[in-house]
C-alpha positions in Angstrom: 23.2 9.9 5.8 24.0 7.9 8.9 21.2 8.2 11.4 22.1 9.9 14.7 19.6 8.6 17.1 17.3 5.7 17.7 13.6 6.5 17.3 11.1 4.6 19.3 7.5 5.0 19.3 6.3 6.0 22.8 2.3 5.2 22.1 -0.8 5.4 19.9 -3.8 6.8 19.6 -7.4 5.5 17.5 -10.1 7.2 19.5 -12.7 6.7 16.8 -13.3 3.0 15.0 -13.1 3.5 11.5 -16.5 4.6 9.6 -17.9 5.6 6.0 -19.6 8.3 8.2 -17.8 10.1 10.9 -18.9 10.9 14.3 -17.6 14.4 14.1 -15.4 16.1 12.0 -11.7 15.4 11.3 -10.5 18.8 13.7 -12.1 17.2 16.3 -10.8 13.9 15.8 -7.4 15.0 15.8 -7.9 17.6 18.9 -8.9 13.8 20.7 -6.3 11.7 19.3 -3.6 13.9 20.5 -5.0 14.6 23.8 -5.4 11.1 24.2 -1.6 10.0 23.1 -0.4 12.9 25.2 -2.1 11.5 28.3 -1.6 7.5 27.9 2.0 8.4 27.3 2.3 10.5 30.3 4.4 12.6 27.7 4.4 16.7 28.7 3.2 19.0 26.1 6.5 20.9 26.4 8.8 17.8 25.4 6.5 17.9 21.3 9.3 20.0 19.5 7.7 19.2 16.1 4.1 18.6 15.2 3.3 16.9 11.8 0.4 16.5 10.1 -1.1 14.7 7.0 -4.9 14.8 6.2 -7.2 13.8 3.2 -10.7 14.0 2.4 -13.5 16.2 0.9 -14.4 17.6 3.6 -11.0 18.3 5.8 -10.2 21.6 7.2 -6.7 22.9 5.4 -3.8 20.9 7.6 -2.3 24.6 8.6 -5.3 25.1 10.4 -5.7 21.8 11.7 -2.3 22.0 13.1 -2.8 25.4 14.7 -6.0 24.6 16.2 -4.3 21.4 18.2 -1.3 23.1 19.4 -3.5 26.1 20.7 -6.2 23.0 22.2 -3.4 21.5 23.8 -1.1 24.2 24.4 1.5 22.6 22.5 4.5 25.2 21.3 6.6 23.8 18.7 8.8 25.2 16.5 7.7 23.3 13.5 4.5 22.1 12.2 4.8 19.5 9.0 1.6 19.3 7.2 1.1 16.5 4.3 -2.2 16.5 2.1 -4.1 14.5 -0.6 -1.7 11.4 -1.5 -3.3 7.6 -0.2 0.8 7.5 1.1 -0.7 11.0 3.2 0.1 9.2 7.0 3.5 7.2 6.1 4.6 10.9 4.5 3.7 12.5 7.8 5.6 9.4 9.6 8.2 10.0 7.3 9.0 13.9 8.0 8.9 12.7 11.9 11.6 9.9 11.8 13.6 12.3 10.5 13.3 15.0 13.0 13.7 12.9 15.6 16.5 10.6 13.8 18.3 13.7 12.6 17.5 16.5 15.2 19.0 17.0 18.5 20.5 14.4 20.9 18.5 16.1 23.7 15.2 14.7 24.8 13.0 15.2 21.6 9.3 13.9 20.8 7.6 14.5 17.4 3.8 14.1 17.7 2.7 12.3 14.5 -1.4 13.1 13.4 -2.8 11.6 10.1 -6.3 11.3 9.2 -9.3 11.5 6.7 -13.0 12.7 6.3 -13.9 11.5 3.1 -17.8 11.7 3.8 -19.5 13.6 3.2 -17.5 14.3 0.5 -18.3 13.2 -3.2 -21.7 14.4 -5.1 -24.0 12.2 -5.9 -25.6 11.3 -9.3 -24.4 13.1 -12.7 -22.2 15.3 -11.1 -20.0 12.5 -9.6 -20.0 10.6 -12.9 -19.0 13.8 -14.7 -16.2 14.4 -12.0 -15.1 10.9 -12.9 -15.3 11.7 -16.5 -13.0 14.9 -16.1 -10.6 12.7 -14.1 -10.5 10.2 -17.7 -9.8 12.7 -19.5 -7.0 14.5 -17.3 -4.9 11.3 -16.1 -6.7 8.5 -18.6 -7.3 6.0 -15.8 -9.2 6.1 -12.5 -8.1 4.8 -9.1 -9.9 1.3 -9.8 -9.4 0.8 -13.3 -5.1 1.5 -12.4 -5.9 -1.6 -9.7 -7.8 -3.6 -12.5 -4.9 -3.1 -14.8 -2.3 -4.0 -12.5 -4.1 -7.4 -11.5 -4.7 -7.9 -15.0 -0.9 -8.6 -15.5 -0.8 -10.6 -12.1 -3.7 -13.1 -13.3 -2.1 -13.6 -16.5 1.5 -14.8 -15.7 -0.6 -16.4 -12.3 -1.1 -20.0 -13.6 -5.0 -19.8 -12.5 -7.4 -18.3 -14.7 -9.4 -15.2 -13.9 -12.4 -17.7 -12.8 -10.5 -18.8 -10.4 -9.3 -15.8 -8.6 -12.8 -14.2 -8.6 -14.6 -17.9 -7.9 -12.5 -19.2 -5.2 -9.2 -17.4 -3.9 -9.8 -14.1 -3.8 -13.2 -15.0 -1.6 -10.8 -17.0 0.5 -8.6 -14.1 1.3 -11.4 -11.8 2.0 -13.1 -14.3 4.4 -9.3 -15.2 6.3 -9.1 -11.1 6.5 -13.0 -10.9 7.6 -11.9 -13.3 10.8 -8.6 -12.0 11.2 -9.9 -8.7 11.4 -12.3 -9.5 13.7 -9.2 -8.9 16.7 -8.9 -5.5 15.6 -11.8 -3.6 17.3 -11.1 -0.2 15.2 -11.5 -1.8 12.0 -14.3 -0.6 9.3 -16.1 -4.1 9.0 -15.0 -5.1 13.0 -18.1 -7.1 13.8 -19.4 -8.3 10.3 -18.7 -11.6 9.3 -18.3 -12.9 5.7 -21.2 -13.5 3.4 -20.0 -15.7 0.4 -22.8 -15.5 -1.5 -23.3 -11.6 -1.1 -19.4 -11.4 -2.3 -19.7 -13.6 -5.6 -22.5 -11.7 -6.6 -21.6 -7.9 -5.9 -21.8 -6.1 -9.2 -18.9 -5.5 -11.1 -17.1 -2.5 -11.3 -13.8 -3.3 -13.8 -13.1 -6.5 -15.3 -11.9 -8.2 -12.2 -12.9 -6.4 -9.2 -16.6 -6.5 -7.7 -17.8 -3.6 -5.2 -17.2 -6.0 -2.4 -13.6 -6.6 -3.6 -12.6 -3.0 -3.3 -11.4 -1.3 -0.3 -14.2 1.1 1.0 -13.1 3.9 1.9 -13.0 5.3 6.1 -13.0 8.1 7.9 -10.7 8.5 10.9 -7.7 9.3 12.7 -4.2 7.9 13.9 -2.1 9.7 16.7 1.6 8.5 17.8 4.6 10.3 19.4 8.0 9.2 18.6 10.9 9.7 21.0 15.0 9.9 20.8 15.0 8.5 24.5 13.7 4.7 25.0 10.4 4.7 26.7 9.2 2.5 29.6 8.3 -1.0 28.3 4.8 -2.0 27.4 4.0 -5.3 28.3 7.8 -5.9 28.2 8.3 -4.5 24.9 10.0 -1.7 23.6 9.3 -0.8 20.0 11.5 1.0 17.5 11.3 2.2 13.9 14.7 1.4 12.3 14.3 3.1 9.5 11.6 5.2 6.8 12.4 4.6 3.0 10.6 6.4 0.0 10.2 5.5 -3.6 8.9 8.3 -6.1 8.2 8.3 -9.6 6.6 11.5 -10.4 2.7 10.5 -11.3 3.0 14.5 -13.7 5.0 12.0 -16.3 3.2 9.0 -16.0 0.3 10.4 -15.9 -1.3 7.5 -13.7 0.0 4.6 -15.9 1.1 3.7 -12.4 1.0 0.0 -12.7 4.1 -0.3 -14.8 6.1 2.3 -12.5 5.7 1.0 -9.3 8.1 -1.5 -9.1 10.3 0.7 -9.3 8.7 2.9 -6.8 9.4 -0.3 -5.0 12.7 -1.0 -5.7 13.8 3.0 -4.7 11.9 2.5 -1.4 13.6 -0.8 -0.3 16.8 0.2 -1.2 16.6 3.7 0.8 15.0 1.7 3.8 18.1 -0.5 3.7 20.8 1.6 3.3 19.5 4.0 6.1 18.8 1.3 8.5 21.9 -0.7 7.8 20.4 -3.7 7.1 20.3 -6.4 4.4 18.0 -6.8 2.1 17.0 -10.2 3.6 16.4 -9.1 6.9 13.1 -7.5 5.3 12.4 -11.5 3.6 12.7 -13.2 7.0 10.6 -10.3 9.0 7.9 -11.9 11.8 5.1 -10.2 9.8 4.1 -7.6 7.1 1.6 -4.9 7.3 0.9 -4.3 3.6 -1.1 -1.5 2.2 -3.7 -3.9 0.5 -6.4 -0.8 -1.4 -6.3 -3.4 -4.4 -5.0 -7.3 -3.9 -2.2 -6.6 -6.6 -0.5 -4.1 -4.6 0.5 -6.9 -1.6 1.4 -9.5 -3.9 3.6 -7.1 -5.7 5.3 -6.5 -2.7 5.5 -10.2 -1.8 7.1 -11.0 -5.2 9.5 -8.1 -5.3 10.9 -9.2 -1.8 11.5 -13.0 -3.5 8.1 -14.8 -2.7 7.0 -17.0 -5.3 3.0 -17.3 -6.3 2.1 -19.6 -3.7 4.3 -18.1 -1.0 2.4 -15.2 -1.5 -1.1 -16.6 -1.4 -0.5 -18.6 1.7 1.0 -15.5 3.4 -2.2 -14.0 2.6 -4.5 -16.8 3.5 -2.1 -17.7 6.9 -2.3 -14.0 7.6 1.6 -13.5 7.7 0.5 -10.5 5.6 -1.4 -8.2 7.5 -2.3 -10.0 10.7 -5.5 -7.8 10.8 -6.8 -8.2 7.9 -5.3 -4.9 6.1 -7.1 -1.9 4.8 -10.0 -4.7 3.3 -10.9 -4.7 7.1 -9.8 -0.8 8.3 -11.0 0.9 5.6 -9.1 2.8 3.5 -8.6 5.9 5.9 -5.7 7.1 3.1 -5.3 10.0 5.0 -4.4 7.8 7.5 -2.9 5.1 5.4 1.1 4.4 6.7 0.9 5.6 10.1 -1.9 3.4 10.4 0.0 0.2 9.8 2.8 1.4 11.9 0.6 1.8 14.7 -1.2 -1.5 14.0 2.6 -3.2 14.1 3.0 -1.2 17.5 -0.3 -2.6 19.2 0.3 -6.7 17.5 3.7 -5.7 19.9 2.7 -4.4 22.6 -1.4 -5.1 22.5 -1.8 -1.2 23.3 -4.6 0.0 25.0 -6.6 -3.2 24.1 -7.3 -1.5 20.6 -6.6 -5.2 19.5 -7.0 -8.8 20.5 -3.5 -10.9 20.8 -3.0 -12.9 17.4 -0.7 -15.9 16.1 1.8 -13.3 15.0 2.8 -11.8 18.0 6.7 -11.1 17.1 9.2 -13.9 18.6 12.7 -14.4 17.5 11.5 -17.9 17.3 9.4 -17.3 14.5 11.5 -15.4 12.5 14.2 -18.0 12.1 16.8 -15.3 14.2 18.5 -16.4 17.5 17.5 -14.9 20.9 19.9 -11.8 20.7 17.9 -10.8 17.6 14.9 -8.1 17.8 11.9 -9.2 16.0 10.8 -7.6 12.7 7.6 -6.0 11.1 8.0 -4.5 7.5 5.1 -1.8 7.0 4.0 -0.4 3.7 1.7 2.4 2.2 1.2 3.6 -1.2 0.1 6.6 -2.6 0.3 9.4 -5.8 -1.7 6.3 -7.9 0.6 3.8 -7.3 3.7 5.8 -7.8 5.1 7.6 -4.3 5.3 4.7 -1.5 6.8 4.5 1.8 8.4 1.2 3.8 9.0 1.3 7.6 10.9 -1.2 9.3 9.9 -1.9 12.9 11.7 -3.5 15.3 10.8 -5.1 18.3 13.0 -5.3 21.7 12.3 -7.1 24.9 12.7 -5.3 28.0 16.9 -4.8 28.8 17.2 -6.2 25.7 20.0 -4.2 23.9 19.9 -2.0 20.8 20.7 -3.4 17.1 22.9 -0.7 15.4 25.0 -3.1 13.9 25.8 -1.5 9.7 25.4 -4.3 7.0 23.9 -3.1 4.3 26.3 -4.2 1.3 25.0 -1.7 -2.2 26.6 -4.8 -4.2 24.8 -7.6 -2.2 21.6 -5.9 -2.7 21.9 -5.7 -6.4 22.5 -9.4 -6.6 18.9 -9.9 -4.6 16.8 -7.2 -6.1 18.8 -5.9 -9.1 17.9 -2.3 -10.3 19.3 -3.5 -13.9 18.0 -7.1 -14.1 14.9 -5.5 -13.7 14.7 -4.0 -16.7 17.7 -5.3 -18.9 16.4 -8.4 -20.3 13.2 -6.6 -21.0 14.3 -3.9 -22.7 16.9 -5.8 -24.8 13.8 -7.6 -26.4 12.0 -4.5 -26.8 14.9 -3.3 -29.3 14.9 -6.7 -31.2 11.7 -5.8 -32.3 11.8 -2.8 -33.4 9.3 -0.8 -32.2 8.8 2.5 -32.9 7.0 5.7 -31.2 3.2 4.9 -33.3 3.3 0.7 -32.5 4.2 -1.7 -29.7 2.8 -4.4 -27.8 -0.1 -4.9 -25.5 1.2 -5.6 -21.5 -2.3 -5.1 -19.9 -5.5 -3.7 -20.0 -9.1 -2.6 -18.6 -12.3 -1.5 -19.4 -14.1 2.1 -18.4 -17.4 2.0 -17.6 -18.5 3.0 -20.9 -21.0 6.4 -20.2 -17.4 7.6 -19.0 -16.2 9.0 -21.9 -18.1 11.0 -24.3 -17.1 9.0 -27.5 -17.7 5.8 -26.3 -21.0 5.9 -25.9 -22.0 3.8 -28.8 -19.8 1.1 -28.1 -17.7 -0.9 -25.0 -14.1 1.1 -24.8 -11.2 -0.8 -23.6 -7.9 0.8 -22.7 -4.6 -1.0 -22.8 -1.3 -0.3 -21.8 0.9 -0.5 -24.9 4.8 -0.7 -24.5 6.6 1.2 -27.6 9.9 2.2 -28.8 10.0 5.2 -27.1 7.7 4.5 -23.5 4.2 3.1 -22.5 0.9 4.8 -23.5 -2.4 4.2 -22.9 -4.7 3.5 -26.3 -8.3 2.7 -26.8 -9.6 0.2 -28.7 -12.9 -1.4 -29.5 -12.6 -5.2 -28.9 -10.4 -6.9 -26.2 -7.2 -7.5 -27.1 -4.9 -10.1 -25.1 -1.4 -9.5 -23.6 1.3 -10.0 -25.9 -0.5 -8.5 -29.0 0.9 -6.0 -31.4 -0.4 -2.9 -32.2 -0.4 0.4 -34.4 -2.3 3.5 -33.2 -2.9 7.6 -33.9 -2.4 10.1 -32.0 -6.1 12.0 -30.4 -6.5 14.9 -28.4 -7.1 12.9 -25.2 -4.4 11.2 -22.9 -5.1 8.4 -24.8 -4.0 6.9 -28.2 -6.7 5.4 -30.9 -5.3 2.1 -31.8 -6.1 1.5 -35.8 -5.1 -2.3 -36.0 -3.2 -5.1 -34.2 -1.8 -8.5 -35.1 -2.8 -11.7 -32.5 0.9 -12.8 -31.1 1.3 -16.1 -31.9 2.9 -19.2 -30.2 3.8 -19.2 -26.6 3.1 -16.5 -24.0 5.0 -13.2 -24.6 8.0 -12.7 -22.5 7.3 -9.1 -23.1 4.5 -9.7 -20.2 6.9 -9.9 -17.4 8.0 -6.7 -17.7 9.3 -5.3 -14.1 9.5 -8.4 -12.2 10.4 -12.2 -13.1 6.9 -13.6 -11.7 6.7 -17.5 -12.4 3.2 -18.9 -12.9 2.5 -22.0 -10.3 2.8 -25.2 -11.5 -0.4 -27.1 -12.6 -0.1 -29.4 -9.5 0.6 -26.5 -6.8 -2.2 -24.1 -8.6 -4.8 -27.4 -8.0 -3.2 -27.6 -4.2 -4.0 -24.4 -4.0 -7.3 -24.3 -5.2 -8.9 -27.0 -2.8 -7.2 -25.6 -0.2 -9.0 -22.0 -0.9 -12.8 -24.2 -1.3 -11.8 -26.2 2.1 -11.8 -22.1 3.5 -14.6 -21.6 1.9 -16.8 -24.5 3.5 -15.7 -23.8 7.1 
């Protein structure tokens, strides 16, 4: 469907800085953060035609309420109200319902006001009752948030060319100090302020095989307000910022039942390819963009992202570590407000444009056609991403940034044929699955492609000994099984059925000679070389030592 009008975002709104704790509760936040976009817009209450809404948390009020409460606050009238809840992907799904009122509504003067947000605290019990809420969640999807991150990066680390020493040790302490100092310019950010303790990092406890406390997102509290418009606003700071396009990927987490980590290349694959065929550009236009704001919850999900769009493994650290990826430092610095999570790194990409309401300080990657490799006619480009639904619903936006008199890109070429030659829905898969049929797997044995461990009081018949869950490719689909040693990538495996969303796996045979192919599933990811992974290294300790 051909988009009938340009959408540009008019302003944003984050009254309250990211917390664990919020100041008040996520009603009131909102009832703010939509006054406030109203009034630095200079937008009339009468010009909102559609209000939408996406909220998460414990302890939020139901979004239909929400959404009445601010329209009678403000005396706002639409004749819609969108409401979105409990998905990490909760903001870029209200975002996404937006762009396509305004994109696809009237040609008259229309403004959507866009509200996203989360009170997660106080939200969880404490003590046996959150460990027994955890266990119910084992036993209902087989994997929690963390251990679906653990098992993901599990499969990164191994086809990585470093070993999982190294990424704990020295490079994943790198990226979290360059995001510490990059988000430093962000003054809404969670851990704004704080400065980087390497010694406090290396030694956080453990939580799943490769991710400390300190390595995982923590999540936020808080609230993102932004109007988009079919008419192009004043310029801000001679800019004028416009959202090209909203993509979405799905694969329904019901059938996967959170063995998320080998469907969301996919997810990624549907999501680029509907970004680019509504927007009507190439798939390379998203490779050469100024900058990326990357939903970041776990390290493996921006990687991913870097690799499926063509970076190789050190293109994708150093975009990381240079800060090409997530000039503020991502969600590791924000906080992962989920509820907030998409319309957050829009809004981010709006302010590195514009420097908006001095929520930010200016950065090295303020968009310039210069830096993008594009001539002067050319508008700059930011590529935002979120991801929710356990890695299996996600959501690209592709921004676009004009200088003032500078005139509109509608120019159509997106080519179906051309993108299938640079991120190929078949080649995905087809040299995969053709090896999968030489061996003959059937629907009780397959082969090993990742695993985790469960904290071990998780599940009420592993008490007596450590439980590790691997994701096992067979004949027929991928299961989760249990076993009672580590196994290693590439092994195969026979198992019995249980009464849990888990298989018990009976015996296995090592692989033998060189590293499964089987490994690469989704995406053709090339380890570095020895003499780049050593590069790579010293560069990550010289980081460390400033």
């Amino acid at each position: 469907m051909q988009i009938i009008n340009d959408v540009f975002i008019k302003g944003c709104s984050i009254p309250y800085k990211l917390a664990a704790t919020p100041e008040v509760d996520l009603q009131t936040m909102f009832i703010r953060a939509a006054r406030e976009v109203l009034q630095t817009t200079g937008t009339d209450p009468s010009h909102i035609r559609t209000v939408c809404i996406g909220t998460m948390g414990g302890f939020t009020n139901p979004p239909s309420e929400i959404g009445a409460t601010v329209c009678d606050e403000l005396g706002l009238e639409p004749y819609r109200v969108s409401q979105e809840k409990d998905t990490s992907s909760t903001g870029a799904s209200a975002l996404f319902n937006a762009f396509q009122e305004v994109a696809y509504g009237p040609t008259e003067e229309n403004c959507v006001l866009v509200l996203a947000g989360e009170q997660m605290y106080p939200a969880f019990p404490a003590g046996f009752q959150r460990t027994e809420k955890t266990r119910q969640i084992h036993r209902r999807y087989g994997l929690t948030m963390p251990l679906i991150g653990d098992m993901l990066e599990n499969r990164l680390i191994y086809m990585s060319g470093f070993s999982r020493e190294e990424w704990k040790n020295t490079i994943f302490p790198a990226m979290r100090k360059r995001k510490m100092e990059r988000g430093q310019k962000f003054r809404q950010g969670h851990f704004s302020g704080k400065t980087f303790d390497l010694e406090k990092f290396r030694n956080s406890p453990m939580i799943t095989p490769n991710y400390a406390r300190d390595t995982m997102v923590p999540q936020s509290s808080g609230v993102v307000a932004m109007i988009l418009t079919n008419r192009r606003p004043e310029p801000v700071r001679g800019k004028v910022v416009r959202i090209r396009s909203v993509g979405q990927g799905f694969t329904s987490p019901l059938v996967t039942r959170r063995k998320g980590p080998l469907f969301f290349p996919e997810a990624v694959y549907r999501a680029i390819r509907q970004l680019c065929q509504r927007a009507g550009i190439s798939v390379q236009a998203l490779q050469k963009t100024t900058c990326r704001f990357d939903h970041d919850a776990f390290k493996a999900i921006e990687r991913i992202m870097g690799f499926i769009l063509g970076g190789s493994e050190e293109q994708v650290v150093r975009d990381i570590l240079d800060g090409r990826n997530n000039p503020y430092g991502g969600l590791e610095i924000s906080g992962h407000a989920i509820g907030a999570s998409g319309l957050l790194q829009v809004a981010q990409a709006f302010i590195l444009a514009t420097e908006w309401q001095n929520y930010a300080e200016p950065t090295d990657f303020l968009p310039g056609s210069e830096s993008a490799g594009e001539t002067e006619s050319k508008p700059s480009a930011i590529l935002c991403s979120s991801v929710g639904a356990a890695l299996t619903n996600l959501f690209f936006s592709f921004i676009e940034v004009y200088d003032e008199g500078q005139e509109i890109d509608h120019a159509y070429t997106f080519d179906p044929e051309e993108f299938d030659r640079v991120i190929p829905r078949e080649g995905i898969f087809s040299e995969y699955e053709s090896r999968l049929q030489n061996l003959h797997l059937g629907s009780h044995d397959g082969i090993v492609i990742s695993y985790t461990i469960p904290n071990r009081n998780l599940l009420e018949f592993s008490a007596e000994f450590d439980v590790w869950v691997n994701l096992v490719q067979t004949g027929s689909g991928k299961v989760l099984a249990l076993s009672r040693k580590e196994l290693e990538i590439g092994d195969r495996v026979a198992f019995e059925d249980s009464g849990f969303p888990f298989r018990i796996i009976k015996r296995h045979a090592r692989r033998h000679g060189r590293r499964d192919p089987l490994s690469l599933d989704a995406f053709d990811l090339k380890p570095c070389s020895k003499s780049v992974a050593r590069k790579i290294i010293r560069e990550c300790e010289k980081i460390l030592k400033q």
